[in-house]
PyMOL CGO cylinders between C-alpha atoms (Angstrom):
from pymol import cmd
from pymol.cgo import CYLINDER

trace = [
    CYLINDER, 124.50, 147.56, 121.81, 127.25, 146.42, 119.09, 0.3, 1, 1, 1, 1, 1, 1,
    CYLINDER, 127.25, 146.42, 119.09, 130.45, 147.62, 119.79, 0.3, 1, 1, 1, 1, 1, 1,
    CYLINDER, 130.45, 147.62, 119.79, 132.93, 148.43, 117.32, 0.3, 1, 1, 1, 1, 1, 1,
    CYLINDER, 132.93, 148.43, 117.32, 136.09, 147.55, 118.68, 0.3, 1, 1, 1, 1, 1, 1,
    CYLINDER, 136.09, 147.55, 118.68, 134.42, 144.28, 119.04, 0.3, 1, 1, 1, 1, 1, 1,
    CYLINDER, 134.42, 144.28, 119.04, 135.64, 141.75, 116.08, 0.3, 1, 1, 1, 1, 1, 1,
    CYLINDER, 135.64, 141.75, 116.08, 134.07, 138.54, 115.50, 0.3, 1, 1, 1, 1, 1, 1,
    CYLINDER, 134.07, 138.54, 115.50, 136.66, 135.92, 115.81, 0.3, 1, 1, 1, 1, 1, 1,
    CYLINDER, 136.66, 135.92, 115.81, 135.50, 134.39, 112.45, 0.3, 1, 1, 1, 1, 1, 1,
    CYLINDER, 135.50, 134.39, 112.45, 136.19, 136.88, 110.48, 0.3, 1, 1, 1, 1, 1, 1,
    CYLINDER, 136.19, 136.88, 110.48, 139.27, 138.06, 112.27, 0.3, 1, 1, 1, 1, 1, 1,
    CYLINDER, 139.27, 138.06, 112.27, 141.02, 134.43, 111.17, 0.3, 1, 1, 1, 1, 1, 1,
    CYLINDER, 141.02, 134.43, 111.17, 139.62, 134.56, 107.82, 0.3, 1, 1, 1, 1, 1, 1,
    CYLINDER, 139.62, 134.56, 107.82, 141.25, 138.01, 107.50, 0.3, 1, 1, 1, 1, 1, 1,
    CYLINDER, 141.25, 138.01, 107.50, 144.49, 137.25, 109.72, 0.3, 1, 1, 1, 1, 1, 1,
    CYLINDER, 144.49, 137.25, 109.72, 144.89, 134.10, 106.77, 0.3, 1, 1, 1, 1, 1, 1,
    CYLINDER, 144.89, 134.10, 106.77, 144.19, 135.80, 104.15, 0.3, 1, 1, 1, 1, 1, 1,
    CYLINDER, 144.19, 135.80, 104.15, 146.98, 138.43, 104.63, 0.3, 1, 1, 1, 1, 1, 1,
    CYLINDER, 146.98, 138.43, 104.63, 149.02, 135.42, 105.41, 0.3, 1, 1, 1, 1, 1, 1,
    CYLINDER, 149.02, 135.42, 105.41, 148.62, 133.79, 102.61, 0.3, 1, 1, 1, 1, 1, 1,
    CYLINDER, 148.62, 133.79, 102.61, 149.02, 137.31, 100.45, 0.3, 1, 1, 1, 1, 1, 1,
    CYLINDER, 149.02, 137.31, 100.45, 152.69, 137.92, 101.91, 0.3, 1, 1, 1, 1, 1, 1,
    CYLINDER, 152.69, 137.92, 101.91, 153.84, 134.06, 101.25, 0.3, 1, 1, 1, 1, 1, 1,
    CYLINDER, 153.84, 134.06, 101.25, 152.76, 134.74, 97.69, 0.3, 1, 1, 1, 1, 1, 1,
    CYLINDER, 152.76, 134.74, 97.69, 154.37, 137.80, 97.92, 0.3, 1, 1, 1, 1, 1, 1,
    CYLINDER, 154.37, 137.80, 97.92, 157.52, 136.79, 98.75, 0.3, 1, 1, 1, 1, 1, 1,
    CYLINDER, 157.52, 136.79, 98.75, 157.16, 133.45, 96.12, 0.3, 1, 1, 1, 1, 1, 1,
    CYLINDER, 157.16, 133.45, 96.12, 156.68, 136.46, 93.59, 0.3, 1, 1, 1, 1, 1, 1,
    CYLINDER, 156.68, 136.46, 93.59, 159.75, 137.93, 93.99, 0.3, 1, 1, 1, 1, 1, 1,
    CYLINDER, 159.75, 137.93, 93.99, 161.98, 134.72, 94.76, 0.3, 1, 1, 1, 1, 1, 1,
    CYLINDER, 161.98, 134.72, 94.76, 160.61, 133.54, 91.17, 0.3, 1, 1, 1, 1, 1, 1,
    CYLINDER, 160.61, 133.54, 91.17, 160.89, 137.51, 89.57, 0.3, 1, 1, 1, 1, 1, 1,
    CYLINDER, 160.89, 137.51, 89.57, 164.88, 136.97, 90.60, 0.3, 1, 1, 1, 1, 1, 1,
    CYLINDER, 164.88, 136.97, 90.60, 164.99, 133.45, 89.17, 0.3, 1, 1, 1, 1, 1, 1,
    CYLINDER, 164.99, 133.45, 89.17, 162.72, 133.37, 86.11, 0.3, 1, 1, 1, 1, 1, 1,
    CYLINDER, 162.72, 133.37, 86.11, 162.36, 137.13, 84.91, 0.3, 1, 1, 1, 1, 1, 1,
    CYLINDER, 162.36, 137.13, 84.91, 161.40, 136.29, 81.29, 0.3, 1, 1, 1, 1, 1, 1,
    CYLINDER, 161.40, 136.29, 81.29, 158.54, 134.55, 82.55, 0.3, 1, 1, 1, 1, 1, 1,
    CYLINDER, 158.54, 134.55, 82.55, 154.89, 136.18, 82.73, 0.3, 1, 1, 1, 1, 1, 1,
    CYLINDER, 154.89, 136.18, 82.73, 153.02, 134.15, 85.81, 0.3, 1, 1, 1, 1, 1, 1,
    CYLINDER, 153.02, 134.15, 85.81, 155.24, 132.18, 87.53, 0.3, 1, 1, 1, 1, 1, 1,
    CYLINDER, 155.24, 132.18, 87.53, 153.51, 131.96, 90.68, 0.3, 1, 1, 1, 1, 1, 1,
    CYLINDER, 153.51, 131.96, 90.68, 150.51, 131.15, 89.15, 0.3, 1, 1, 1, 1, 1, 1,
    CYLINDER, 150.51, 131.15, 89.15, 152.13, 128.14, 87.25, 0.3, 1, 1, 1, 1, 1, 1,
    CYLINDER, 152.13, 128.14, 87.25, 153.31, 126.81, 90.25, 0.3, 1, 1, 1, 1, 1, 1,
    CYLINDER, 153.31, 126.81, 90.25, 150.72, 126.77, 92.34, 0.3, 1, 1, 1, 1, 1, 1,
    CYLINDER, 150.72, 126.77, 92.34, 148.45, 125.15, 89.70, 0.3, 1, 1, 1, 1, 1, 1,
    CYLINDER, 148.45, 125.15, 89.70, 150.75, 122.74, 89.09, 0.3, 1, 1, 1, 1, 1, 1,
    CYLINDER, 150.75, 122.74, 89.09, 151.52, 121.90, 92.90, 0.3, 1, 1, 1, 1, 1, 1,
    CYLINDER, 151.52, 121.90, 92.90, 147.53, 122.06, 93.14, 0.3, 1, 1, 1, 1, 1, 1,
    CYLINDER, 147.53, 122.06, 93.14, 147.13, 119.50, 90.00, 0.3, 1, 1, 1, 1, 1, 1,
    CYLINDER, 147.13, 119.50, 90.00, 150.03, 116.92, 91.88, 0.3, 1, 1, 1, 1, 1, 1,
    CYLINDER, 150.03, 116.92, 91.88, 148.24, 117.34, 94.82, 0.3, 1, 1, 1, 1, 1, 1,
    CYLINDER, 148.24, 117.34, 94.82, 144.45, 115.79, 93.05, 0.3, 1, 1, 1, 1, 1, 1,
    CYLINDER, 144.45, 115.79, 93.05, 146.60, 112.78, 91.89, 0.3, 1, 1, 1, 1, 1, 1,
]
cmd.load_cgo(trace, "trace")
């Protein structure tokens, strides 16, 4: 008998991080909207760039 109120804990972390991770780049999206307005994808930029220094 599966019970619904039962979660598995895998996929509660994997969910619990990924909503994590949505309101940090949430909140990098408008920190960089009030700095850089002109620009189209900031956020993106960055974190390929941060992602490019890290492979180095």
């Amino acid at each position: 008998m599966a019970d619904e109120n039962v979660v598995d804990f895998a996929n509660a972390k994997w969910a619990k991080d990924l909503e994590r991770k949505d309101e940090k780049v949430q909140d990098m999206r408008e920190r960089f909207a009030a700095a850089l307005p002109d620009k189209k994808t900031p956020v993106k930029d960055f974190l390929r760039k941060k992602k490019a220094k890290k492979k180095h």
